[in-house]
N, CA, C and O atoms as a Tinker XYZ file with bonds, in Angstrom:
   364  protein
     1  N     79.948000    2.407000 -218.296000    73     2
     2  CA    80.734000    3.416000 -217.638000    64     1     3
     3  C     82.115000    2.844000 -217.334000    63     2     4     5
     4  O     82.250000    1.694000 -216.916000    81     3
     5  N     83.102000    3.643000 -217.544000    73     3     6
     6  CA    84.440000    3.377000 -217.269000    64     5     7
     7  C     84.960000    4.115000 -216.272000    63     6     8     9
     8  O     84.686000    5.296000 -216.062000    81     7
     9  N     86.136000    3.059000 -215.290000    73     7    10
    10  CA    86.384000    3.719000 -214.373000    64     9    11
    11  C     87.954000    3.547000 -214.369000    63    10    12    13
    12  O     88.604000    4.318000 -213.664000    81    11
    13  N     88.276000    3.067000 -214.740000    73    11    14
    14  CA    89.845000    2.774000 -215.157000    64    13    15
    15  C     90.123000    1.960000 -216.143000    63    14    16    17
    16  O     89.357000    0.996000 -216.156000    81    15
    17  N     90.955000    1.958000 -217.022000    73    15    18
    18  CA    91.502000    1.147000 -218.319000    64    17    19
    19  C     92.956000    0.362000 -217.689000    63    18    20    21
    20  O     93.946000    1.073000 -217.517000    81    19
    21  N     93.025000   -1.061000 -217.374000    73    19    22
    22  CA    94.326000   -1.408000 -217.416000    64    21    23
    23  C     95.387000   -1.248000 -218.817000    63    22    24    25
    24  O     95.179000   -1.597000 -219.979000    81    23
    25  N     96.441000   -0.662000 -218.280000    73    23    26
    26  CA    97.629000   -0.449000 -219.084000    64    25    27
    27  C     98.566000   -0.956000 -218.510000    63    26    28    29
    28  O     99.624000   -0.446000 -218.881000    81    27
    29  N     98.766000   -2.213000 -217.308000    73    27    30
    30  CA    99.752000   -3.443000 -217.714000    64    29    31
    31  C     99.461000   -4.433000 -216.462000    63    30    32    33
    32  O     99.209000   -4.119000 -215.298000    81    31
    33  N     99.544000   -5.407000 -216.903000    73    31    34
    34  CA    99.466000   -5.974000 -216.140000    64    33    35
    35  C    100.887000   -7.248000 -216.121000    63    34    36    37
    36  O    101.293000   -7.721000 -217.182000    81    35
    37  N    101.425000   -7.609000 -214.910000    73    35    38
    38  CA   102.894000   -8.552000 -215.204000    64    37    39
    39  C    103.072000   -8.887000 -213.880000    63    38    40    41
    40  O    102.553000   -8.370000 -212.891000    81    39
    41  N    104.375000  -10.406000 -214.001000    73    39    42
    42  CA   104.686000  -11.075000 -213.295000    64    41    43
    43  C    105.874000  -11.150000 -213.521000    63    42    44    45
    44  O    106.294000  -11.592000 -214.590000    81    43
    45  N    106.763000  -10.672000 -212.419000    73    43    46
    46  CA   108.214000  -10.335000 -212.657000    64    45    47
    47  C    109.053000  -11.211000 -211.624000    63    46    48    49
    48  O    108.679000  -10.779000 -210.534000    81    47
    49  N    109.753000  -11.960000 -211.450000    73    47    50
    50  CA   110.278000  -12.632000 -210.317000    64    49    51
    51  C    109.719000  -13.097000 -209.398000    63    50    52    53
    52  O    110.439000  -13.445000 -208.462000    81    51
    53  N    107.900000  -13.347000 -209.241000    73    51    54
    54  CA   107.204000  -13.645000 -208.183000    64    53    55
    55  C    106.645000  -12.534000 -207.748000    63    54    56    57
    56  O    106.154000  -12.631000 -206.624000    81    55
    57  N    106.547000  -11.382000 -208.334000    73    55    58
    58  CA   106.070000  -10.188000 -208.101000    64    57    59
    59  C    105.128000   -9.899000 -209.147000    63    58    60    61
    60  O    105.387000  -10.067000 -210.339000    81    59
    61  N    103.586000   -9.286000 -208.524000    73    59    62
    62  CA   102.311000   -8.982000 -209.509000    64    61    63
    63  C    102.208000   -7.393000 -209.913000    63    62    64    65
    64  O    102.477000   -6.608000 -209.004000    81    63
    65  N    101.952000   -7.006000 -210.812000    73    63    66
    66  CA   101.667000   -5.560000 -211.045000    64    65    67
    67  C    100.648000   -5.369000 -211.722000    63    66    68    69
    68  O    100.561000   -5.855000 -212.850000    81    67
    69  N     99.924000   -4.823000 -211.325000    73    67    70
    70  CA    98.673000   -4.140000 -212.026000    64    69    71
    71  C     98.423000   -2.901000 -211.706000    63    70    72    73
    72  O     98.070000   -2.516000 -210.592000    81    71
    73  N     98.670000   -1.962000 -213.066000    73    71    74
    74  CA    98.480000   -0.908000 -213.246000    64    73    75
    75  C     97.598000    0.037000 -213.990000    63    74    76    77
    76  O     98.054000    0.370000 -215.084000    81    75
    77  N     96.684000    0.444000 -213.728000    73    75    78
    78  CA    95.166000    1.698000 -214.306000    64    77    79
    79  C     95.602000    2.590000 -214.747000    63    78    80    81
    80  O     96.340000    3.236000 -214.003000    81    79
    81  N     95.434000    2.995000 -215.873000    73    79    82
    82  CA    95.089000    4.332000 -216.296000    64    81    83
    83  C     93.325000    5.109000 -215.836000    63    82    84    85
    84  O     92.286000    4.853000 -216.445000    81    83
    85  N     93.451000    6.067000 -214.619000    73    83    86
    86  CA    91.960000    5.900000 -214.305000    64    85    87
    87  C     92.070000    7.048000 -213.250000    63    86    88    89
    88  O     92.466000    6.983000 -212.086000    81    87
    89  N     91.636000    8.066000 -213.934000    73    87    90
    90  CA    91.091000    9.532000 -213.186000    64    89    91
    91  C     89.455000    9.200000 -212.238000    63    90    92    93
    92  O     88.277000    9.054000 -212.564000    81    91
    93  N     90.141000    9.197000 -211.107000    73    91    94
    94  CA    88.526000    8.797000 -210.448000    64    93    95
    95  C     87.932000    9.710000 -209.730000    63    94    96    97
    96  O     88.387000   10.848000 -209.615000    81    95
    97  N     87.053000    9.381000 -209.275000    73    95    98
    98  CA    86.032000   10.334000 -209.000000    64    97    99
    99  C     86.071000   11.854000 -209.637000    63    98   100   101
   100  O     86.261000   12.118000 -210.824000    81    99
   101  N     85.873000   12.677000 -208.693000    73    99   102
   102  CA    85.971000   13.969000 -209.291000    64   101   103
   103  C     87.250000   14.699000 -210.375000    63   102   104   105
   104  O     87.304000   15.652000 -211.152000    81   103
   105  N     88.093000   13.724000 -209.934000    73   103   106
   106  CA    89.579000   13.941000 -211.073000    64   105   107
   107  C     88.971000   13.708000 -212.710000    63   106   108   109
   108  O     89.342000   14.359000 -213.686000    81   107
   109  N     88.068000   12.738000 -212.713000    73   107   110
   110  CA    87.477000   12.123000 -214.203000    64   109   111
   111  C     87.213000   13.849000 -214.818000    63   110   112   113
   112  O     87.698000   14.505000 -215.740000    81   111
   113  N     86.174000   14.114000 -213.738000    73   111   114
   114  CA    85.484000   15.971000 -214.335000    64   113   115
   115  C     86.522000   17.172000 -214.293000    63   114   116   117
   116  O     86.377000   18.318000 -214.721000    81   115
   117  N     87.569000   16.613000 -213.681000    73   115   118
   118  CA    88.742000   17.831000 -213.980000    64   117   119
   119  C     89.218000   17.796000 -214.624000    63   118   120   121
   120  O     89.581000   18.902000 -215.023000    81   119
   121  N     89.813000   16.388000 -215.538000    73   119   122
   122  CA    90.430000   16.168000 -217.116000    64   121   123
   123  C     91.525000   16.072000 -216.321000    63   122   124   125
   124  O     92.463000   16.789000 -216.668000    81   123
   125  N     91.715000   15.278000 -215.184000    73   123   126
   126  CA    93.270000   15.010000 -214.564000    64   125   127
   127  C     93.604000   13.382000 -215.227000    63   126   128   129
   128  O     92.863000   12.439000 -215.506000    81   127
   129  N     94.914000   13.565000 -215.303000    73   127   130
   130  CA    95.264000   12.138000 -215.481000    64   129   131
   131  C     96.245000   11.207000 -214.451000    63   130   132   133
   132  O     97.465000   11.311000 -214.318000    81   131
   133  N     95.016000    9.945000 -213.530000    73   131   134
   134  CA    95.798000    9.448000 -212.984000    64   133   135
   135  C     95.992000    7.955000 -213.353000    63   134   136   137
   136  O     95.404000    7.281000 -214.199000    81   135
   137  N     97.255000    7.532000 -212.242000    73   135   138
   138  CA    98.034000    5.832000 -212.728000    64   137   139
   139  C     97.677000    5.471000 -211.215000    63   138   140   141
   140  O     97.967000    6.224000 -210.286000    81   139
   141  N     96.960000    4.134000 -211.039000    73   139   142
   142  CA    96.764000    3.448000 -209.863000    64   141   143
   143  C     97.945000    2.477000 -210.253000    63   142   144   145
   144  O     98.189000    2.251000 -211.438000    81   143
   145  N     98.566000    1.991000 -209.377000    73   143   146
   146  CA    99.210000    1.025000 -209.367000    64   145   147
   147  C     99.236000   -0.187000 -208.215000    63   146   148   149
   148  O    100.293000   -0.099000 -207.590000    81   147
   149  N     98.722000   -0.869000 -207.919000    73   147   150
   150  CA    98.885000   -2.250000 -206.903000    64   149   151
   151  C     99.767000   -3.181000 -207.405000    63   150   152   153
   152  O     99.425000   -3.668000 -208.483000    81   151
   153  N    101.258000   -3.739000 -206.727000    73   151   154
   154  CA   101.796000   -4.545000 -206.852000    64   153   155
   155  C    101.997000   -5.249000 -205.634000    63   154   156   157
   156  O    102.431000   -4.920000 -204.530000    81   155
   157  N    101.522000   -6.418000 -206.178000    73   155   158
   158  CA   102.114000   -7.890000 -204.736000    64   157   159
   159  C    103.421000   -8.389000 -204.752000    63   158   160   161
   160  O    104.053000   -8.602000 -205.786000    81   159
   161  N    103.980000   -8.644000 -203.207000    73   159   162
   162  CA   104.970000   -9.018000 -203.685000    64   161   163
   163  C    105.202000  -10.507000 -202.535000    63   162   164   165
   164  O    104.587000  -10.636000 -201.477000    81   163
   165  N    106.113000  -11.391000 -203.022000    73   163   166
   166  CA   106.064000  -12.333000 -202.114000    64   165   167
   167  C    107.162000  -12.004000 -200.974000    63   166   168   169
   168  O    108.295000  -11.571000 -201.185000    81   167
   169  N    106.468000  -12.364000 -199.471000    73   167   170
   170  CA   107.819000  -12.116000 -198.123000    64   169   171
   171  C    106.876000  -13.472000 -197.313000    63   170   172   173
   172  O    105.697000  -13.824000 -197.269000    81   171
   173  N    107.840000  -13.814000 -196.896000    73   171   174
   174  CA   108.451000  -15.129000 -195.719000    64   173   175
   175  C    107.098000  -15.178000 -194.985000    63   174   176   177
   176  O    106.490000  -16.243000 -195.094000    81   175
   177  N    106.567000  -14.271000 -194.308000    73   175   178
   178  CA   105.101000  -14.136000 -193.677000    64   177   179
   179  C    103.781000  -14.069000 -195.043000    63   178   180   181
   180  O    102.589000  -14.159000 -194.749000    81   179
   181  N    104.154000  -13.937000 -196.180000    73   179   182
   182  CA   102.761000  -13.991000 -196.577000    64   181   183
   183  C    103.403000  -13.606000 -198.082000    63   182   184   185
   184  O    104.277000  -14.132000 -198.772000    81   183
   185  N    102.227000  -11.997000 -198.316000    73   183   186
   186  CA   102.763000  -11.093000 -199.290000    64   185   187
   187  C    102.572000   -9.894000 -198.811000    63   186   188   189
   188  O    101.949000   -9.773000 -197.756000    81   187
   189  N    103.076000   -8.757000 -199.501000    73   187   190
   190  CA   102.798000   -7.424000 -199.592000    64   189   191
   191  C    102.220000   -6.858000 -200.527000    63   190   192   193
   192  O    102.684000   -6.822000 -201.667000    81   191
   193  N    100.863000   -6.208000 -200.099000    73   191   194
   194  CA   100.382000   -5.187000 -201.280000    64   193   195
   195  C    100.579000   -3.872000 -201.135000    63   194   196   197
   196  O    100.692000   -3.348000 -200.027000    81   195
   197  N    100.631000   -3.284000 -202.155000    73   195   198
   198  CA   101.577000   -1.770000 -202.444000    64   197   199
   199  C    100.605000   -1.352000 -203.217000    63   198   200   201
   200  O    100.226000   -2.065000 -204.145000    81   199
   201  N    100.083000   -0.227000 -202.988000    73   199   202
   202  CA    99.310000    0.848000 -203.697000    64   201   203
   203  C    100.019000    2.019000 -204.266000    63   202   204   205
   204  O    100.726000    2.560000 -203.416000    81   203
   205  N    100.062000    2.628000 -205.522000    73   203   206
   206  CA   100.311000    4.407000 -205.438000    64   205   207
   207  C     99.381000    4.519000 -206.819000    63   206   208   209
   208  O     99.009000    3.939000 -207.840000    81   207
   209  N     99.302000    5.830000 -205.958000    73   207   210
   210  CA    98.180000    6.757000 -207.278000    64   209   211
   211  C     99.169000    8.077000 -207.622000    63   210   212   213
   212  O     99.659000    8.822000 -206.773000    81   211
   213  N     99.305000    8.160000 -208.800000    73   211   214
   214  CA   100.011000    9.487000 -209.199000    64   213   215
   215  C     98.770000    9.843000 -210.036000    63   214   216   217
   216  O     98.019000    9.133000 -210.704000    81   215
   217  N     98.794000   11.407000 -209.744000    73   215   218
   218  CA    97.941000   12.324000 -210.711000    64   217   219
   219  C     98.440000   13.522000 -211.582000    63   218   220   221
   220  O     99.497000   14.090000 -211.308000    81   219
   221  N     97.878000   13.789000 -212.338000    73   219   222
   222  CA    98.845000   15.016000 -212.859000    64   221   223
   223  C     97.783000   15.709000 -213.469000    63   222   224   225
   224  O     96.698000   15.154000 -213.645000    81   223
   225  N     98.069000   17.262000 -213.920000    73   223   226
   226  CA    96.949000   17.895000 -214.925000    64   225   227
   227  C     97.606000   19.344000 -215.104000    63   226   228   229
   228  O     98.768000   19.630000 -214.815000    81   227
   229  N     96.575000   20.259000 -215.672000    73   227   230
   230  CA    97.349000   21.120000 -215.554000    64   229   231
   231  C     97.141000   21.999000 -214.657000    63   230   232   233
   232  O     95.955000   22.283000 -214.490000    81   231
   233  N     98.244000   22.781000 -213.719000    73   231   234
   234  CA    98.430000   23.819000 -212.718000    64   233   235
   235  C     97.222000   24.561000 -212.609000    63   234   236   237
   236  O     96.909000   24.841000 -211.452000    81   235
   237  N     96.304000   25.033000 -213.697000    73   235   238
   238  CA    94.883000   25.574000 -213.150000    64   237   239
   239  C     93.287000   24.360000 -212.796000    63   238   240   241
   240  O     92.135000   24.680000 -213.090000    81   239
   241  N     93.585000   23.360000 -212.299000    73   239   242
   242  CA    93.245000   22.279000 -211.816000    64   241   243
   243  C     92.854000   22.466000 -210.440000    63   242   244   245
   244  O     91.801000   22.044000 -209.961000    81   243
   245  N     93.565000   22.985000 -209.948000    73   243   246
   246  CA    93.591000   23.124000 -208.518000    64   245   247
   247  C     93.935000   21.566000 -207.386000    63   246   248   249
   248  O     93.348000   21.319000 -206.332000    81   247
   249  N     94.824000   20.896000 -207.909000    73   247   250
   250  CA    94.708000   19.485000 -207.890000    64   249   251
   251  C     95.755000   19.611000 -206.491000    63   250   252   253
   252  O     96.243000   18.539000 -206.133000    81   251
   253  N     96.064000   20.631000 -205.823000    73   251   254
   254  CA    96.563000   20.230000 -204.590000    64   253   255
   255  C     95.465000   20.570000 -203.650000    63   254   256   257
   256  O     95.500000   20.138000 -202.498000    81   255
   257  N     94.525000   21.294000 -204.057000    73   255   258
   258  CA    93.134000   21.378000 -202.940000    64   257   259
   259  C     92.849000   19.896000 -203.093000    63   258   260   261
   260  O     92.764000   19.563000 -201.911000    81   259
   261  N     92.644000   18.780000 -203.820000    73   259   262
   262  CA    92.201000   17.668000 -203.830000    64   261   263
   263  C     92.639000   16.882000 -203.407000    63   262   264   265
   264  O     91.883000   15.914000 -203.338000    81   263
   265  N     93.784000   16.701000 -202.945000    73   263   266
   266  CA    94.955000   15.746000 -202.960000    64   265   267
   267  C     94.303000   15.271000 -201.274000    63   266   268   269
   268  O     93.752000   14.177000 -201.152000    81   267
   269  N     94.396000   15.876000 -200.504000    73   267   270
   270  CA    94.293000   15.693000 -199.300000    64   269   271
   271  C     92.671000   14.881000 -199.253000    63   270   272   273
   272  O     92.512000   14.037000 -198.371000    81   271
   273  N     91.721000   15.122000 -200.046000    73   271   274
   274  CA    90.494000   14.255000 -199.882000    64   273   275
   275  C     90.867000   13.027000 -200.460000    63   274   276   277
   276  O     90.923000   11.984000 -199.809000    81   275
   277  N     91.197000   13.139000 -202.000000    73   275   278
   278  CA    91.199000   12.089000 -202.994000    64   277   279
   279  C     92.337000   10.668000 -202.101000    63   278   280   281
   280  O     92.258000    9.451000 -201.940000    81   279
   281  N     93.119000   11.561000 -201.806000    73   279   282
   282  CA    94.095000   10.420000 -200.272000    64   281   283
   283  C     93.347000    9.439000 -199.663000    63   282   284   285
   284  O     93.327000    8.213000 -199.776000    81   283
   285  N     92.434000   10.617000 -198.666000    73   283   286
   286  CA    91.831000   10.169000 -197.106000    64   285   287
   287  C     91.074000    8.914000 -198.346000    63   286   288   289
   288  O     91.597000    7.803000 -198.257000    81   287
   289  N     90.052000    9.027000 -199.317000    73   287   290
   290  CA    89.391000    7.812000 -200.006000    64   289   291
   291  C     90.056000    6.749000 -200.436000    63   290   292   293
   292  O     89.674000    5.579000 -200.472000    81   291
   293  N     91.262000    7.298000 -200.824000    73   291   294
   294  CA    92.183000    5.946000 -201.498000    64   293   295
   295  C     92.459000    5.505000 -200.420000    63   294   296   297
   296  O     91.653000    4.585000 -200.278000    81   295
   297  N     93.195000    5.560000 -199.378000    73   295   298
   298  CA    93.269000    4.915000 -198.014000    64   297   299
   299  C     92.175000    4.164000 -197.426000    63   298   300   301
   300  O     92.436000    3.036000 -197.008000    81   299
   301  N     91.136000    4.556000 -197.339000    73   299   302
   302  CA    90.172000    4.229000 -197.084000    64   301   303
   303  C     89.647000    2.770000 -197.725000    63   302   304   305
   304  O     89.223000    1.731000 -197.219000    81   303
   305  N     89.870000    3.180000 -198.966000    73   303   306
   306  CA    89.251000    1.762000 -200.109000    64   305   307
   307  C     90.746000    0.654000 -199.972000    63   306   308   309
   308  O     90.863000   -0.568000 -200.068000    81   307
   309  N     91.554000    1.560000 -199.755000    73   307   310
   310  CA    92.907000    0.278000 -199.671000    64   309   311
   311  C     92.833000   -0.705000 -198.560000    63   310   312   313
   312  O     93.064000   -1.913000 -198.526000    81   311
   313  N     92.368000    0.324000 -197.476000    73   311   314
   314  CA    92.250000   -0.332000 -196.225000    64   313   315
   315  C     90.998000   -1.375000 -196.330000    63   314   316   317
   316  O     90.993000   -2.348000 -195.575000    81   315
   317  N     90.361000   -1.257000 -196.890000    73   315   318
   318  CA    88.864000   -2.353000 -197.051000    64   317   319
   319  C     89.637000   -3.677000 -197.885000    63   318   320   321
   320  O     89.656000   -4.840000 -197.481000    81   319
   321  N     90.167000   -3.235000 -198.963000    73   319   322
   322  CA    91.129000   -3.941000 -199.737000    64   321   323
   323  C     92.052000   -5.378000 -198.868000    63   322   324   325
   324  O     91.983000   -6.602000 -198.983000    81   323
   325  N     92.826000   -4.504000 -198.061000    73   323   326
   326  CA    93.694000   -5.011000 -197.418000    64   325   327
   327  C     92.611000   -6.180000 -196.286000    63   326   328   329
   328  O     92.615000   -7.409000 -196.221000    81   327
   329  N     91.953000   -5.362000 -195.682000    73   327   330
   330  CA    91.296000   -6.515000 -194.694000    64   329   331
   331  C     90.459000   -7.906000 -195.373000    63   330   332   333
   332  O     90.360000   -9.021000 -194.860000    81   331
   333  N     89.867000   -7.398000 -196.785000    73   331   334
   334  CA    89.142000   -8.424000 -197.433000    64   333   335
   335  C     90.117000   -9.519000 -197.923000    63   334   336   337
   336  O     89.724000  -10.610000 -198.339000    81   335
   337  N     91.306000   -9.184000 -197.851000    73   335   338
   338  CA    92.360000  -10.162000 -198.307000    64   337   339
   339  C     93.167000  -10.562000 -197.273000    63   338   340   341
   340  O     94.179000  -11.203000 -197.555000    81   339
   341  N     92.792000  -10.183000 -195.571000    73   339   342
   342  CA    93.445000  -11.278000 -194.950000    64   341   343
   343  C     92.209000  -11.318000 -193.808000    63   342   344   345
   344  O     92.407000  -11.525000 -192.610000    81   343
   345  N     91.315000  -11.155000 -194.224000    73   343   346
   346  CA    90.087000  -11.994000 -193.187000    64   345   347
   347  C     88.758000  -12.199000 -194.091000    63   346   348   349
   348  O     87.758000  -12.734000 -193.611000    81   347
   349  N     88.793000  -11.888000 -195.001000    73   347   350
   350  CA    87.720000  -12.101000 -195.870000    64   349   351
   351  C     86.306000  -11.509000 -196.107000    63   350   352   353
   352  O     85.348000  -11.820000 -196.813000    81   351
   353  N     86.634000  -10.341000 -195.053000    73   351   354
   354  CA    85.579000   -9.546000 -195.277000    64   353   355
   355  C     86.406000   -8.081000 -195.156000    63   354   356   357
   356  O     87.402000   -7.840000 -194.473000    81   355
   357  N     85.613000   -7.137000 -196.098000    73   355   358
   358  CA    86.159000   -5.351000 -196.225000    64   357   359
   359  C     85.662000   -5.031000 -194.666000    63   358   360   361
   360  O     86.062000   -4.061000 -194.021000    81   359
   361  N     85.149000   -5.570000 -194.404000    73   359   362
   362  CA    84.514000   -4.419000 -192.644000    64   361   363
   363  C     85.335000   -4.824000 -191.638000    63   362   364
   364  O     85.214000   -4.344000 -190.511000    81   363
């Protein structure tokens, strides 16, 4: 099972990017197409990680009823993200 395909991954000035091609969850069954993107970047206290998800499809999708769930989850998993990488556990 596939859940995202990387389509780039790079190191630009001390800066990481990794970017998905990867309609998730219920977007997969709508035939939406989305881009995850996480890039690190280096600052004086540590680093910064940066998330965005763009989606797109077509207008009978109904993809702004979704937007507001498919969010609250990506936040959610970022936020587990974020804590497992500065205390070492997602909880």
């Amino acid at each position: 099972m596939e859940h995202g395909r990387t389509i780039l991954a790079m190191e630009r000035d001390g800066a990481y990017t990794l970017r998905l091609d990867a309609a998730l969850g219920p977007l997969q069954a709508a035939g939406a197409q989305g881009v995850l993107t996480f890039t690190i970047t280096p600052e004086a206290s540590g680093a910064r990680l940066r998330m965005s998800y763009r989606v797109s499809g077509e207008p009978g999708l109904g993809l702004e009823a979704m937007a507001a769930p498919v969010n609250a989850v990506m936040m959610e998993q970022f936020g587990r993200l974020s804590r497992l990488v500065t205390t070492g556990s997602p909880d």
